[in-house]
C-alpha positions as CSV (number, residue, x, y, z in Angstrom):
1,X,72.9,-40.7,-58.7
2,X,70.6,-42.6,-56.7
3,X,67.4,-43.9,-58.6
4,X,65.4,-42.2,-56.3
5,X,67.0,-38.8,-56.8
6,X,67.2,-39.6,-60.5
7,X,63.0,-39.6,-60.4
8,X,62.6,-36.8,-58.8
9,X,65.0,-34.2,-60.4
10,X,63.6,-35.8,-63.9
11,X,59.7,-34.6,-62.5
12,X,60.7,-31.5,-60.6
13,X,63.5,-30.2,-62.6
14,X,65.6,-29.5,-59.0
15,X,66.8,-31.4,-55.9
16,X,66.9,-30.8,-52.4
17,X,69.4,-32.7,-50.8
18,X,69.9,-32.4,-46.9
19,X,73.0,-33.0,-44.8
20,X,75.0,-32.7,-47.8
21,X,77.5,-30.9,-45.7
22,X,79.2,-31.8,-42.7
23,X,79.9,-30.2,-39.0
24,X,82.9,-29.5,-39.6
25,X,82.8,-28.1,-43.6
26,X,79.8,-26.0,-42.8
27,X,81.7,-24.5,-40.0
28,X,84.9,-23.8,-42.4
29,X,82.9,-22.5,-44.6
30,X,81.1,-20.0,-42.7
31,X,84.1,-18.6,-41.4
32,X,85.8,-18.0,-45.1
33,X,82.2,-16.3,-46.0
34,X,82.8,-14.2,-42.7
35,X,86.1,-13.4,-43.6
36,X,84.8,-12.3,-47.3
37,X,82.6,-10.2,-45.9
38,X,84.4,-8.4,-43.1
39,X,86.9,-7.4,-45.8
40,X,86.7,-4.1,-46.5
41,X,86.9,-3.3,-50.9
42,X,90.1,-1.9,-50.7
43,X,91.8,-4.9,-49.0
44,X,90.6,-7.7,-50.8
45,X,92.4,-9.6,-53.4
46,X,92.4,-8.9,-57.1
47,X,89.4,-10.6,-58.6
48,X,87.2,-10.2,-55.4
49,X,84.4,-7.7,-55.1
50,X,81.1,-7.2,-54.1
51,X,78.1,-5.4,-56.0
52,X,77.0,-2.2,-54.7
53,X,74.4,-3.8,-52.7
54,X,76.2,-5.9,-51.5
55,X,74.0,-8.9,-53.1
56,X,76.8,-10.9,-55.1
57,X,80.0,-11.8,-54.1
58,X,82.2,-12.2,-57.4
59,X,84.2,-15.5,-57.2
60,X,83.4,-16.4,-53.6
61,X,84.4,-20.1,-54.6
62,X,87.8,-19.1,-54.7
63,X,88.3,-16.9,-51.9
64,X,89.2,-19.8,-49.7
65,X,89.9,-24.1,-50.2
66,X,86.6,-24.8,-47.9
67,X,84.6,-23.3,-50.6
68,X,86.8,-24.6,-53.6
69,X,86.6,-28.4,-51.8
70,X,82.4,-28.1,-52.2
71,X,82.8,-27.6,-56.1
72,X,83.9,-31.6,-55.6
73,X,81.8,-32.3,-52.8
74,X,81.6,-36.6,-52.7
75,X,77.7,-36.2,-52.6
76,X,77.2,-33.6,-56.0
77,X,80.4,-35.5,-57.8
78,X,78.1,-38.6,-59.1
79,X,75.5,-35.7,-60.2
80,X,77.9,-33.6,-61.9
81,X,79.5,-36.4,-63.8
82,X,75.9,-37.3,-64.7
83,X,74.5,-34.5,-66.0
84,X,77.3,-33.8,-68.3
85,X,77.7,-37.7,-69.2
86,X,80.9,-37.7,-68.2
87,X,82.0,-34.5,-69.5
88,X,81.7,-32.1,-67.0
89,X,83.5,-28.3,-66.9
90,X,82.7,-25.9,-63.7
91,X,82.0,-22.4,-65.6
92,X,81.8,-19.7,-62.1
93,X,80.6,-19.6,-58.3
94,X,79.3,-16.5,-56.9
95,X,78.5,-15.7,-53.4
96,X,75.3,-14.9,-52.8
97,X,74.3,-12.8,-49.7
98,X,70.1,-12.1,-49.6
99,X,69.3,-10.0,-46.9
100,X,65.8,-7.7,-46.3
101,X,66.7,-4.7,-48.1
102,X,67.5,-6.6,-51.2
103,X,65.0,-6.4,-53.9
104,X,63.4,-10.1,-55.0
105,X,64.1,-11.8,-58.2
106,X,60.7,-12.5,-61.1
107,X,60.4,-16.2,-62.2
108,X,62.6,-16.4,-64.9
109,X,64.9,-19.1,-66.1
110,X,67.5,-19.8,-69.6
111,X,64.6,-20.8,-72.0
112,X,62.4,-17.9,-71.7
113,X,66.0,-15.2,-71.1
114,X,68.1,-16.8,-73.9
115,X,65.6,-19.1,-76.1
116,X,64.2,-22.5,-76.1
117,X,67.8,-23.4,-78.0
118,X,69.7,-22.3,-74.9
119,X,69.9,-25.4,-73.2
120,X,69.3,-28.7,-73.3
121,X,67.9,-31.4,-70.8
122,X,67.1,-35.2,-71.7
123,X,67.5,-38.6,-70.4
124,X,69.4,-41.2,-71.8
125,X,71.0,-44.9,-71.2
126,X,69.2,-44.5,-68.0
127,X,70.5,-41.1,-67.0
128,X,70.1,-37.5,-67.4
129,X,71.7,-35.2,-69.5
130,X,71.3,-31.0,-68.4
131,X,73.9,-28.9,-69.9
132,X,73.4,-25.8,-67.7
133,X,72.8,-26.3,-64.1
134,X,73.6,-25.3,-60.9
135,X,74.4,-26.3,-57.4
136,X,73.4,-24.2,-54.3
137,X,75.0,-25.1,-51.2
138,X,73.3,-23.4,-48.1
139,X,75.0,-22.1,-45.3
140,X,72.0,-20.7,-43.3
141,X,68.5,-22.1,-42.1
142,X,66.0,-21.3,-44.6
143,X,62.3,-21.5,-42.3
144,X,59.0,-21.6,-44.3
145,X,57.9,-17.9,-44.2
146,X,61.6,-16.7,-44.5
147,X,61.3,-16.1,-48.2
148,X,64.1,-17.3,-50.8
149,X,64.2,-19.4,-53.3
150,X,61.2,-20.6,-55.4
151,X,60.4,-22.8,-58.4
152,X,58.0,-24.0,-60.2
153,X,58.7,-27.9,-60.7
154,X,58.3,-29.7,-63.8
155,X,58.9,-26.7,-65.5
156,X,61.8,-27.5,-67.1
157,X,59.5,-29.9,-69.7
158,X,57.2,-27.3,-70.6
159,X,56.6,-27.5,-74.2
160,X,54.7,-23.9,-74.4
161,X,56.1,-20.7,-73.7
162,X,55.0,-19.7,-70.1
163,X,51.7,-16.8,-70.7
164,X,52.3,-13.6,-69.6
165,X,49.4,-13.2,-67.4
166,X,50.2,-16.3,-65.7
167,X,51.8,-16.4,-61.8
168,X,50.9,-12.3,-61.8
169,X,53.3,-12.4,-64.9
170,X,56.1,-13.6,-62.9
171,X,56.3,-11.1,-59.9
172,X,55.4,-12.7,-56.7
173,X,56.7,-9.3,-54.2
174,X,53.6,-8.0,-53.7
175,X,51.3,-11.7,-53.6
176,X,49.9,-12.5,-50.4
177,X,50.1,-16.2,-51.4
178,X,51.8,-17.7,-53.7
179,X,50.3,-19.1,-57.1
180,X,49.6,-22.2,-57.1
181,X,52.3,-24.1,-58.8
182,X,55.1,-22.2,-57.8
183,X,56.8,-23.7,-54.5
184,X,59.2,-22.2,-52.1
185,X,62.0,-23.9,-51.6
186,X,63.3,-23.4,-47.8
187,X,66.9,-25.5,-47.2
188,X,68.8,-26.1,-43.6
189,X,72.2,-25.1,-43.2
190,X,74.1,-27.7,-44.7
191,X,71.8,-28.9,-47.2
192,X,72.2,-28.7,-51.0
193,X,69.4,-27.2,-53.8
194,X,70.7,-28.8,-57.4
195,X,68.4,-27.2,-60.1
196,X,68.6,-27.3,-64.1
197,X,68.6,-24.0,-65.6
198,X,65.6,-24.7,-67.8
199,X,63.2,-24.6,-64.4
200,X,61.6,-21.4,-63.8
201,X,62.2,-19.5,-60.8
202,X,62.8,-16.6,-58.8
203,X,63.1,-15.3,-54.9
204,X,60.5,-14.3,-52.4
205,X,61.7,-11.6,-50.5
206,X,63.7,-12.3,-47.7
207,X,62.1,-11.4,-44.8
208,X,64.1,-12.0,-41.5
209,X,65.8,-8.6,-40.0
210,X,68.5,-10.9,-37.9
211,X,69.5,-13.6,-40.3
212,X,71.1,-13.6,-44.0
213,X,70.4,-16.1,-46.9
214,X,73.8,-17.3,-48.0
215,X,74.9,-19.9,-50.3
216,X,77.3,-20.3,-53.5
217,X,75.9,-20.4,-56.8
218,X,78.0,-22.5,-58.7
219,X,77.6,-23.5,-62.2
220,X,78.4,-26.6,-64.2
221,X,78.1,-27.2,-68.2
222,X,79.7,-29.6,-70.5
223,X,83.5,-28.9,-71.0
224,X,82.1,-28.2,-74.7
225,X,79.6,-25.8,-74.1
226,X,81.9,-22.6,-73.5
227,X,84.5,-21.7,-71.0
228,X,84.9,-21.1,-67.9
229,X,84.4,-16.9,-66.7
230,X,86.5,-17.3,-64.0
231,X,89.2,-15.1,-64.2
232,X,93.0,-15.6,-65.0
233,X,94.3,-13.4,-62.1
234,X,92.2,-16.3,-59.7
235,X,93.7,-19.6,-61.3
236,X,97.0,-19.1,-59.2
237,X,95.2,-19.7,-56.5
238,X,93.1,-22.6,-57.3
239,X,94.0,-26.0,-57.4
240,X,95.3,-27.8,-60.0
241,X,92.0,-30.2,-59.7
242,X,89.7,-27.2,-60.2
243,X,91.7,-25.7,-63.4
244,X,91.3,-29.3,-64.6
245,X,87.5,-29.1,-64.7
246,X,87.2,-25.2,-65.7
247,X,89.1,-26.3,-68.9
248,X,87.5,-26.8,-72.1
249,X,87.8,-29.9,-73.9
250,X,86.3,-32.0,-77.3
251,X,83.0,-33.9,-77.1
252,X,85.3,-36.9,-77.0
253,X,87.8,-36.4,-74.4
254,X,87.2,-37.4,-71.1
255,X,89.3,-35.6,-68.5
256,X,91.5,-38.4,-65.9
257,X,89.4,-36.0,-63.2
258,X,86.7,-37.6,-64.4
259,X,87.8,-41.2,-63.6
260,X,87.9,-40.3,-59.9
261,X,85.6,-40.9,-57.5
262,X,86.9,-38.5,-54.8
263,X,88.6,-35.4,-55.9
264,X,90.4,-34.5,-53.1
265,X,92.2,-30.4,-54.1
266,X,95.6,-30.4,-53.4
């Protein structure tokens, strides 16, 4: 990481990177979205579905290699291997498609769902440590008034619980203005959001009628924090590169994928 994105995930508790992702892999990966979508339920391969609503897309990292390849992308490597000091173990990737008649998410976030225990973030030898993050790539514009994504940064330090009454108890749907304190994240095509678990957020509804929100939600924990729930009909398909990092593994072993720079999928 570079010191300066270093500073501001440790304030904020997220990152917005732009231009993470190229012409020509933004392109590819639109078109494997595309072809996810177009599928119809009966068709697609065993361990692909959608939800009813046609929200979540199970697996969508897998469905094709230009959305595997971004799990390794050269930009989010040096993060990855940061966060989980050198331990890192990819754990899912959904596809997420947000659209206007899907209903917004409430603030909400792994401390205040699953206890202050749940996960962990500190900073040592110069670094950070976050044992449940995530990594949204974007595939569409995002334009302030869109709706999407929100946080509230610096969050993620919070040593009191978050009061009930505060931020209209979490539901922003029916706020003419936000809270103050709670920002709305609005990404380009092509750019990356990298946010620790422990922030609190949610979604605004998404407003636009012509356009869809879509990115992958992929998650990353220490290859000693659980396994993977990806699963095993899927790993014939993957490469050998991405089973690597799904596996589980001792607090001591450092995977050889590890002491690569570039992880290019074969």
């Amino acid at each position: 990481m570079t010191p300066e994105q270093r500073y501001l995930f440790d304030i904020n508790g997220y990152l917005s990177l732009p231009n993470v992702l190229s012409d020509s892999e933004l392109a590819a990966a639109r078109a494997a979205i595309d072809r996810y979508m177009v599928t119809p339920d009966d068709e697609l391969p065993e361990g692909f579905s959608r939800s009813d609503d046609g929200k979540f897309y199970a697996n969508g990292f897998a469905f094709d290699k230009a959305l595997e390849s971004l799990i390794f992308h050269p930009t989010l490597w040096p993060i990855i291997k940061e966060f989980t000091h050198d331990r890192p173990a990819f754990s899912r990737g959904t596809l997420l498609i947000d659209s206007h008649r899907h209903e917004p998410t409430r603030l909400h976030c792994a401390r205040e769902d699953f206890g202050w225990q749940s996960t962990r973030y500190d900073t040592r030898e110069d670094r950070i440590f976050c044992d449940d993050f995530v990594i949204f790539p974007y595939f569409d514009d995002v334009f302030p008034g869109d709706g999407g994504l929100l946080v509230v940064p610096g969050s993620h330090k919070a040593a009191f619980a978050r009061p009930p009454s505060l931020f209209n108890g979490g539901v922003t749907a029916e706020l003419e203005d936000l809270p103050v304190g709670v920002v709305n994240v609005t990404p380009r095509a092509g750019d990356v959001v990298v946010m620790t678990e422990m922030l609190a957020h949610g979604t605004l509804q998404w407003k636009p009628k012509d356009r869809l929100r879509r990115t992958l939600v992929l998650r990353y924990r220490p290859q000693f924090k659980g396994q993977a729930a990806v699963p095993e009909v899927l790993y014939d398909r993957l490469s050998p590169q991405t089973i690597d990092l799904m596996a589980p593994a001792h607090y001591t072993h450092v995977k050889e994928i590890v002491k690569e720079d570039v992880v290019r999928l074969t």
